[in-house]
VODONU-963468 format. One record per residue (C-alpha): residue in one letter; z negated, x negated, y. Coordinates in steps of 0.02 Angstrom, whole numbers, m for minus. Each point is the difference from the previous one (the first is absolute). Last residue first. Example, Ala and Ser with C-alpha at 12.3 -4.5 7.8 and 13.67 -1.06 7.14 Angstrom:
REM residues 2
> S	m357	m684	m53
> A	m33	69	m172
//
This chain:
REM residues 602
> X	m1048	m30	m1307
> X	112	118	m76
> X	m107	132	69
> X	m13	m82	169
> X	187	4	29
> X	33	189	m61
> X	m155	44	132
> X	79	m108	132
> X	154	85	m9
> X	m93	161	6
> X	m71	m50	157
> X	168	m50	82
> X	73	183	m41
> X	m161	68	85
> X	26	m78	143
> X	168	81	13
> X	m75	173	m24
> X	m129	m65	141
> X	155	m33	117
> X	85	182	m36
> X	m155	79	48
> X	m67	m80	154
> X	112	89	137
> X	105	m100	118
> X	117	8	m153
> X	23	182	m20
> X	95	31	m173
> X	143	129	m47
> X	85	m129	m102
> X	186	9	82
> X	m24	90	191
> X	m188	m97	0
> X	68	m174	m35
> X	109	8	120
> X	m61	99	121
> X	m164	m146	m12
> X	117	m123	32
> X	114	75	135
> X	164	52	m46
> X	182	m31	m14
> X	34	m172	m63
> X	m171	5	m138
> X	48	185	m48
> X	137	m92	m108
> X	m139	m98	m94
> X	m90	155	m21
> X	160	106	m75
> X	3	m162	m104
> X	m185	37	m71
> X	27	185	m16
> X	169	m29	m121
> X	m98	m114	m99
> X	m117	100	m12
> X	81	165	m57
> X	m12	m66	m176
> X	m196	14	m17
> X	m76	70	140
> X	m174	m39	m53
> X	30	m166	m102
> X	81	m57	169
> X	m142	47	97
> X	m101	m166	m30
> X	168	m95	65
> X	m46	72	153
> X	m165	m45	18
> X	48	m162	m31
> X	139	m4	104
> X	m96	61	143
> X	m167	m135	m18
> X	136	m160	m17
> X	113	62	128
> X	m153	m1	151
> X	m69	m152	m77
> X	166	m75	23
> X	41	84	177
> X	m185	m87	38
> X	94	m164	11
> X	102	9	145
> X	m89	2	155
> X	128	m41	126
> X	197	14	m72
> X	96	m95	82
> X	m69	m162	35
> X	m27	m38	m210
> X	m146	m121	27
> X	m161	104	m82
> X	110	8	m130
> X	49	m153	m67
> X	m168	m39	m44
> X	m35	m189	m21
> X	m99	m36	173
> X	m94	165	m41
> X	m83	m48	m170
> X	m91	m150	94
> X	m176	98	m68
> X	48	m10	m145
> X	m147	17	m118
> X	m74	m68	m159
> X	m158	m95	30
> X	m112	155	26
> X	86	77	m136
> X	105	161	5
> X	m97	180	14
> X	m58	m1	181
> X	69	173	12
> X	164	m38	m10
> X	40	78	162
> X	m155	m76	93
> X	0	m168	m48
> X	208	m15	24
> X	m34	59	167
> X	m139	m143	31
> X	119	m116	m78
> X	146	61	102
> X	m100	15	177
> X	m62	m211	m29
> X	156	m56	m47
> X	79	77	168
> X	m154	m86	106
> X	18	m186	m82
> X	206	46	61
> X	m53	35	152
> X	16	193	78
> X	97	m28	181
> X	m80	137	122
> X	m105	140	39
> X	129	132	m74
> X	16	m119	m157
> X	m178	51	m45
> X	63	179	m51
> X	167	m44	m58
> X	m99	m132	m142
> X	m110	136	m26
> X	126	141	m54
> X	114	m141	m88
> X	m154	m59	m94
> X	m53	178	m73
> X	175	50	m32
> X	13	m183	m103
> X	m151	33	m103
> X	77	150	m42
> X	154	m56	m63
> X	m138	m135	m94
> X	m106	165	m67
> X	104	162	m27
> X	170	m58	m25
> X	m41	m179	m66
> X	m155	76	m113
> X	120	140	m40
> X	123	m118	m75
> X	m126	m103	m103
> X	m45	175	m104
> X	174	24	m29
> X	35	m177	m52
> X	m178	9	m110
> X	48	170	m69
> X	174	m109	m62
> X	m111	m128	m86
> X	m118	101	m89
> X	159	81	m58
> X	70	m141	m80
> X	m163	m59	m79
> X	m38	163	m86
> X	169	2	m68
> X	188	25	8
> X	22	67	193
> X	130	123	m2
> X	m90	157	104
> X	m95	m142	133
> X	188	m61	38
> X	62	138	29
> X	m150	49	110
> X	m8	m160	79
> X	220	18	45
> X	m15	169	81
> X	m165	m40	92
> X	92	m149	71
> X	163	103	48
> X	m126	109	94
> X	m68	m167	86
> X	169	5	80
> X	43	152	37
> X	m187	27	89
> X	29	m149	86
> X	157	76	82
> X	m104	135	43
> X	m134	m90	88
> X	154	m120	88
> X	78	170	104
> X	172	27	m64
> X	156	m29	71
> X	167	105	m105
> X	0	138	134
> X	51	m119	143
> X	151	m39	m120
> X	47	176	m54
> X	m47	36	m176
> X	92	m55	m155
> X	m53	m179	m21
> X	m216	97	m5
> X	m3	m12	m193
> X	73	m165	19
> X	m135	m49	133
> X	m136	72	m115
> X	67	m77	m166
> X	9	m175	92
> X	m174	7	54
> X	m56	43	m174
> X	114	m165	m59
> X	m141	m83	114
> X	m135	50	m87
> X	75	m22	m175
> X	47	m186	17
> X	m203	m20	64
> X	m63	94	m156
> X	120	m143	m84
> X	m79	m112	101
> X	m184	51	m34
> X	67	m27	m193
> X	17	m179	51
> X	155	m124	m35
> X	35	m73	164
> X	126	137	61
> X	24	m52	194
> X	31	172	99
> X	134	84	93
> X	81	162	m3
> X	173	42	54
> X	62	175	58
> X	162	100	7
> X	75	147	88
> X	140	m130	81
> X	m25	47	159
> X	m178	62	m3
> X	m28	m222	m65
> X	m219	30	m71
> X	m108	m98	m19
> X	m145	m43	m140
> X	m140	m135	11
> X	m85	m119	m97
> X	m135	m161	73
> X	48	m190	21
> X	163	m48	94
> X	98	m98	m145
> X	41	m171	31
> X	m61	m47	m183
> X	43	87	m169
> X	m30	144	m100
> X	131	138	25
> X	m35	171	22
> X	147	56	111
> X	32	194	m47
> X	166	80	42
> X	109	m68	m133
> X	109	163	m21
> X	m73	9	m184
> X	m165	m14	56
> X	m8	93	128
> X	100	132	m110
> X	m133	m12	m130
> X	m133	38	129
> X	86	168	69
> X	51	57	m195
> X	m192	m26	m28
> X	m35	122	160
> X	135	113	m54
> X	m50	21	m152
> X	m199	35	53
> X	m165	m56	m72
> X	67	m82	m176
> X	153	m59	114
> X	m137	m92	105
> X	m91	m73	m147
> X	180	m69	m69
> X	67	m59	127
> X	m179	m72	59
> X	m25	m97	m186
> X	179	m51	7
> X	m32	m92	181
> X	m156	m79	m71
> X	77	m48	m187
> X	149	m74	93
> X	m119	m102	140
> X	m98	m87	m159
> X	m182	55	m9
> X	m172	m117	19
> X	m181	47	m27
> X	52	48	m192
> X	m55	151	m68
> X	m15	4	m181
> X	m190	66	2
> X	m70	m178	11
> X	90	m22	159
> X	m77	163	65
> X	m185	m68	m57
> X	38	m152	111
> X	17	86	146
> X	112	m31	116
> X	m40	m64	171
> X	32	98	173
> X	m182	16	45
> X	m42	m174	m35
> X	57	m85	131
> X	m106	105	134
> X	m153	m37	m112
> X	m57	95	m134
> X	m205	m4	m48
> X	m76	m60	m158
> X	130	m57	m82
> X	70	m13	m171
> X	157	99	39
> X	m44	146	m98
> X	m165	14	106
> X	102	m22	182
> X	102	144	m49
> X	m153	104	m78
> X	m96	m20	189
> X	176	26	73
> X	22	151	m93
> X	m163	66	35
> X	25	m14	196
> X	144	84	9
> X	m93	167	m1
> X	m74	m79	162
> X	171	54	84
> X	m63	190	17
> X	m92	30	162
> X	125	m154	113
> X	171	83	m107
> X	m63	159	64
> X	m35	m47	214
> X	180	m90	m27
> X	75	134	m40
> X	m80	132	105
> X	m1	m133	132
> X	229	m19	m15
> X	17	191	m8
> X	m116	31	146
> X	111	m131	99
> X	148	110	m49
> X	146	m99	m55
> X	202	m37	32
> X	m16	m160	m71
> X	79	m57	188
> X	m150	113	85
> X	m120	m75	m91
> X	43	m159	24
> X	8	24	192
> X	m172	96	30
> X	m109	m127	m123
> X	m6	m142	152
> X	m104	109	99
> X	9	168	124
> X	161	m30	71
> X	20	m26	173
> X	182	m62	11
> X	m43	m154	88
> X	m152	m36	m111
> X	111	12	m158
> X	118	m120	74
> X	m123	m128	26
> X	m86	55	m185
> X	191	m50	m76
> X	13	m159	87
> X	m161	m62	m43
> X	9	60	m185
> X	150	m100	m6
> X	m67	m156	97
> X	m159	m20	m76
> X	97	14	m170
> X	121	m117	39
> X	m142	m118	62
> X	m106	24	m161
> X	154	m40	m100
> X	13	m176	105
> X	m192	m34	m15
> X	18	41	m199
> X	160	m116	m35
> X	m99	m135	m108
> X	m121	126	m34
> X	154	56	m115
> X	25	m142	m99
> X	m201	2	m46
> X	m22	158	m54
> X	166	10	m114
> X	m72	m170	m77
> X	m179	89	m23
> X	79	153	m74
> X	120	m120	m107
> X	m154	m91	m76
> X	m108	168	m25
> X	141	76	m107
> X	37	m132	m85
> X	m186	m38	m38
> X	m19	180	m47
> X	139	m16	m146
> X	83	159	m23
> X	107	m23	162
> X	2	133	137
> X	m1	m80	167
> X	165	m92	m23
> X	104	m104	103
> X	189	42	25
> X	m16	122	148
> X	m99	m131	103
> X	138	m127	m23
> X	m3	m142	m122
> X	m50	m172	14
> X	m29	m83	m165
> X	m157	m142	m53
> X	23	m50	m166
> X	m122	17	m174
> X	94	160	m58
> X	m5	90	156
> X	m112	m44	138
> X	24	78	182
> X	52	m52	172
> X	35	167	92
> X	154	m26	123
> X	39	98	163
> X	155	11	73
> X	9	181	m36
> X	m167	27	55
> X	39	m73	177
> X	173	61	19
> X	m76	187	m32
> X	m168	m25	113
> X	121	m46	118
> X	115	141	m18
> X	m148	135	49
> X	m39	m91	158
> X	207	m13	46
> X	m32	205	m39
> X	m139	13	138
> X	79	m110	151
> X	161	m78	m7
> X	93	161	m62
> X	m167	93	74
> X	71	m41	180
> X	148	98	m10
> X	m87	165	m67
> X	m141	m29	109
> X	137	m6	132
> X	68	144	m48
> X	m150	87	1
> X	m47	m39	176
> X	168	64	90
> X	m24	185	m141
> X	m189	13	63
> X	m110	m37	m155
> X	39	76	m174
> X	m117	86	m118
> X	m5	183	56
> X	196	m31	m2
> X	m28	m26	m202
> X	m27	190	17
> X	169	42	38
> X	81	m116	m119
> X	m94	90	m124
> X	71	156	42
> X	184	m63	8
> X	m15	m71	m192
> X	m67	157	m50
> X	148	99	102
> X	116	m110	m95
> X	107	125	m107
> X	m6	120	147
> X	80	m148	105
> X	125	m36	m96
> X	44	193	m4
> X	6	10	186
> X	m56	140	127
> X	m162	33	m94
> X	m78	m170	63
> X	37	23	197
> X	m65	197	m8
> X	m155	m63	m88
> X	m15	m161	121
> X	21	132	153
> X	m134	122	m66
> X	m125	m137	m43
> X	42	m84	207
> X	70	m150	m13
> X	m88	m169	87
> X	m54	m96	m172
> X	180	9	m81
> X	80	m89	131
> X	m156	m128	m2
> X	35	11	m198
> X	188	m55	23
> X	m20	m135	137
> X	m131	m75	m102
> X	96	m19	m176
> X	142	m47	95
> X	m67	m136	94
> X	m115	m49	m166
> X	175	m36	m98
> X	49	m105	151
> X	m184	m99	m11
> X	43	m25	m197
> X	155	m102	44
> X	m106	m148	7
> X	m65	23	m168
> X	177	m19	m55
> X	40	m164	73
> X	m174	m29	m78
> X	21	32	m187
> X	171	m88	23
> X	m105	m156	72
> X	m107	7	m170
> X	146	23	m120
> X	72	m172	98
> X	m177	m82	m29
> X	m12	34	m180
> X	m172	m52	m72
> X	m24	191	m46
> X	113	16	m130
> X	m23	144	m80
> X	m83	112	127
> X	134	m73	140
> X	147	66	m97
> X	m91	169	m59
> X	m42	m3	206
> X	180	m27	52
> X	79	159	m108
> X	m170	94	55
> X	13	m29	184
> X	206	46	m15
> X	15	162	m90
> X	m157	60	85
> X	94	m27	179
> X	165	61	m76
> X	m79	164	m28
> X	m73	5	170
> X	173	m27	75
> X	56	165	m104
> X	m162	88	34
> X	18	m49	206
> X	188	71	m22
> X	m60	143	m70
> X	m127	25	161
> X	159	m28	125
> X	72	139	2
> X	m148	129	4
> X	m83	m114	146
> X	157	15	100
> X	16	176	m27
> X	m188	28	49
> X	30	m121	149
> X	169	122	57
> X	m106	145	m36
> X	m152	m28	127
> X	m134	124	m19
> X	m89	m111	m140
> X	28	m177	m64
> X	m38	m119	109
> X	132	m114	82
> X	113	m101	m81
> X	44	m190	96
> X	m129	m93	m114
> X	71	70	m144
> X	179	m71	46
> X	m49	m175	28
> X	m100	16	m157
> X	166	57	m96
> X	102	m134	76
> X	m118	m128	m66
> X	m21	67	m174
> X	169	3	m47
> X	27	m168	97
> X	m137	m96	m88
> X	67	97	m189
> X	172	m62	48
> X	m71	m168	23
> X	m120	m8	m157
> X	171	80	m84
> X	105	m170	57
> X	m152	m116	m59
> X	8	75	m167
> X	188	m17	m17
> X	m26	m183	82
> X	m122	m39	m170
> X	m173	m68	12
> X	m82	141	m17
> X	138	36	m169
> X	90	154	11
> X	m84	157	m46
> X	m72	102	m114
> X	82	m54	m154
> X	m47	m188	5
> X	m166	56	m21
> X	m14	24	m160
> X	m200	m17	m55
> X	m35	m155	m135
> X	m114	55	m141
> X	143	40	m94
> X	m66	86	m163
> X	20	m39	m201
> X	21	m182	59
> X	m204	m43	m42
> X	42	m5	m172
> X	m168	24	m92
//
């Protein structure tokens, strides 16, 4: 097959001048001086509220916040695609950072504007909004500002959290990110020994004794770093429960719930269902682990093809241009404008996929407001879980271009729903995919990807709630070791898989590998994914329901995502109440049937 069908290099170039470049340098410096001058003025406003020279200060000055706001996403994503794909570059790096230590300026503003917020009167922020059309369009916006007051500390002590966290919480977060990216996996290929990055080595080979080779080599590169991960964790959590504790929040849960814009009834309904119903998973790892000639799966083994697929005509490997052209054509199948969206990326060069090394490890979609475009970033290595992976994060792009059209502080979403766009995209593509399979084989292979995605979304994601909660929990008392950190994920991983892998086949050093748990600004960020998996599957379960006006519903959703709170959002465009059981059981009971169609073929 001729790989050259598709550029798997993104563009760039296009965005912006070159990091290195004195045109880049020059905006940096206009951007610094923007942004300076408009937190010198911020912190001279008074509240909003009886006085109208401050409300006419604060109504000038607000577009000019979007506009420099703009500029700000424009300029962390055009440096972090650059640092993503080569992540052994030192200059990239020390951009990343000039920039990081602007952040403190954006948090000036951000703080002066919601303390100004926090002291009006309802009658006089009413009268303040309806005066100005900029500021009807953004009352949303406005209102959550307001409550993120709730979470701020006195206005002299936040800004020097603000300041301090540039060398404090997010320099945490970016060691964990030079660490893994200089990190180097020793593995055999073809009789040699290679070093390759973490996103280049496989977990999902055909051949067990790949499989359990590279998982041991993985294993063993990154205990090499496990003390220093287990310090920037320490640290992170440590800084976030210190100012948790100052702000008198109930627990570590308060803050990411707030940010996904979430009901902490919503969140234990969910979780309290997928805990009652996740042993229907148990049967398809039980006939997993049987096709595979074992007795028992372990952790290696539950991303591994089987060999019954491969008989069908399915092969355990796929060229980039089939991928991509299999999600054009799935998603255009779904929705026009949805498989128009993906062949655009595609044609515009938005999508790095690339196999090689330097690469940061992991995938991830941003977004530039200024120039209503987004990139998304993976390594393609040939799997049909990266193809599912190409299609999660082209979701994300669909919901911020369905979004390019709103205001700016209208287009940010809470992370649950952008999960939900994303794993939607994935339910999109199976389904497609499960419709034009060619034989027995074929499908049995497909049911086996879906049923393997709900054992990460409602088992290892999980796994990882259930460790985060703890870890938070014991960190109050002090530093948790790193003998202590392996210790909470194997004893989560126990309990949310329900005991079901080997006794020899766990990981319980899963946390010093997982991205997540070190990304500084966003606490608690894996049950989002969970969160998306359970409401695009129930959604997607409607579509044969509502028939053509779905696809119409389902963007109306992602639009609702800027301008409302979760469960408004979902309940203004499906009609459903999430903190209630309902709409999570009819989601379980997707997964079940899944199970059923896999255990058949079995």
């Amino acid at each position: 097959m001729n790989s050259a069908r598709h550029s798997q290099v993104w563009d760039l170039d296009s965005i912006l001048p070159p990091p290195e470049s004195p045109e880049f340098g020059k905006i940096v410096d206009d951007y610094r001086a923007r942004l300076t001058r408009l937190a010198e003025e911020t912190d001279r406003l008074g509240p909003i509220g009886a006085d109208p020279a401050a409300n006419a200060a604060w109504t000038r000055l607000l577009p000019e916040y979007e506009g420099v706001e703009s500029l700000a996403g424009d300029l962390g994503s055009f440096i972090g695609c650059h640092s993503a794909a080569d992540a052994g570059n030192r200059a990239f790096r020390q951009v990343e950072a000039k920039l990081s230590a602007l952040d403190p300026l954006r948090e000036r503003i951000a703080t002066s504007l919601e303390f100004a917020l926090q002291s009006a009167a309802p009658a006089q922020l009413e009268a303040w909004i309806a005066s100005n059309p900029w500021l009807q369009a953004n009352r949303f916006f406005i209102e959550q500002r307001r409550k993120n007051a709730s979470l701020r500390l006195p206005k002299p002590e936040e800004t020097l959290a603000a300041d301090l966290a540039v060398d404090g919480l997010h320099a945490w977060g970016r060691l964990f990110d030079r660490l893994s990216g200089d990190l180097r996996i020793t593995v055999m290929e073809k009789g040699q020994l290679v070093e390759k990055s973490p996103s280049q080595v496989r977990f999902d080979s055909p051949e067990r004794s790949i499989r359990e080779n590279n998982f041991f080599a993985a294993d063993k590169a990154w205990k090499t770093i496990a003390d220093s991960c287990a310090d920037s964790l320490n640290h992170l959590a440590g800084t976030r429960l210190t100012l948790y504790r100052r702000l008198g929040l109930k627990d570590h849960l308060d803050v990411p719930l707030h940010r996904n814009r979430l009901r902490r009834e919503t969140l234990e309904t969910m979780w309290r269902v997928v805990s009652e119903r996740r042993k229907c998973l148990l049967p398809y790892l039980s006939g997993k682990a049987k096709l595979l000639g074992l007795d028992r799966l372990c952790w290696y083994d539950t991303q591994a093809p089987l060999p019954q697929a491969q008989e069908g005509g399915e092969s355990p490997r796929i060229s980039y241009d089939d991928g991509l052209e299999g999600v054009i054509r799935a998603f255009r199948a779904f929705s026009p404008e949805l498989g128009d969206f993906a062949q655009l990326c595609d044609d515009k060069r938005w999508i790095e996929a690339e196999n090689r090394a330097g690469k940061r490890q992991g995938a991830f979609c941003t977004g530039l407001p200024t120039k209503r475009e987004s990139r998304v970033f993976m390594t393609f290595t040939n799997s049909f879980d990266n193809v599912s992976t190409l299609a999660h994060e082209l979701g994300h792009a669909y919901h911020s271009w369905v979004l390019r059209e709103q205001p700016l502080f209208l287009q940010d979403y809470p992370m649950n729903l952008a999960e939900t766009a994303s794993t939607f995209a994935e339910a999109v593509l199976a389904e497609d995919r499960l419709q034009h399979s060619r034989s027995k084989g074929e499908k049995l292979g497909i049911l086996d990807h879906m049923c393997s995605d709900a054992v990460a979304y409602l088992m290892n994601i999980h796994a990882r709630f259930v460790f985060e909660d703890r870890f938070h929990q014991e960190r109050r008392e002090g530093e948790v070791s790193t003998a202590r950190l392996s210790e909470l994920m194997l004893a989560a991983q126990k309990e949310t898989y329900l005991d079901a892998l080997d006794p020899a086949g766990w990981y319980p050093d899963f946390w010093v590998s997982k991205l997540h748990f070190y990304i500084s600004g966003l606490p608690f960020y894996n049950f989002p994914y969970t969160f998306g998996f359970l409401l695009s599957t129930g959604l997607f379960a409607l579509a044969p329901e509502l028939g053509a006006s779905f696809p119409q519903r389902y963007r109306d959703l992602l639009i609702a995502t800027g301008c409302q709170e979760t469960e408004a959002a979902v309940k203004s465009t499906f009609g459903y109440d999430l903190a209630a059981p309902d709409f999570w059981n009819r989601s379980l009971d997707v997964v079940e049937r899944r199970v059923s169609q896999f255990l058949e073929l079995v």
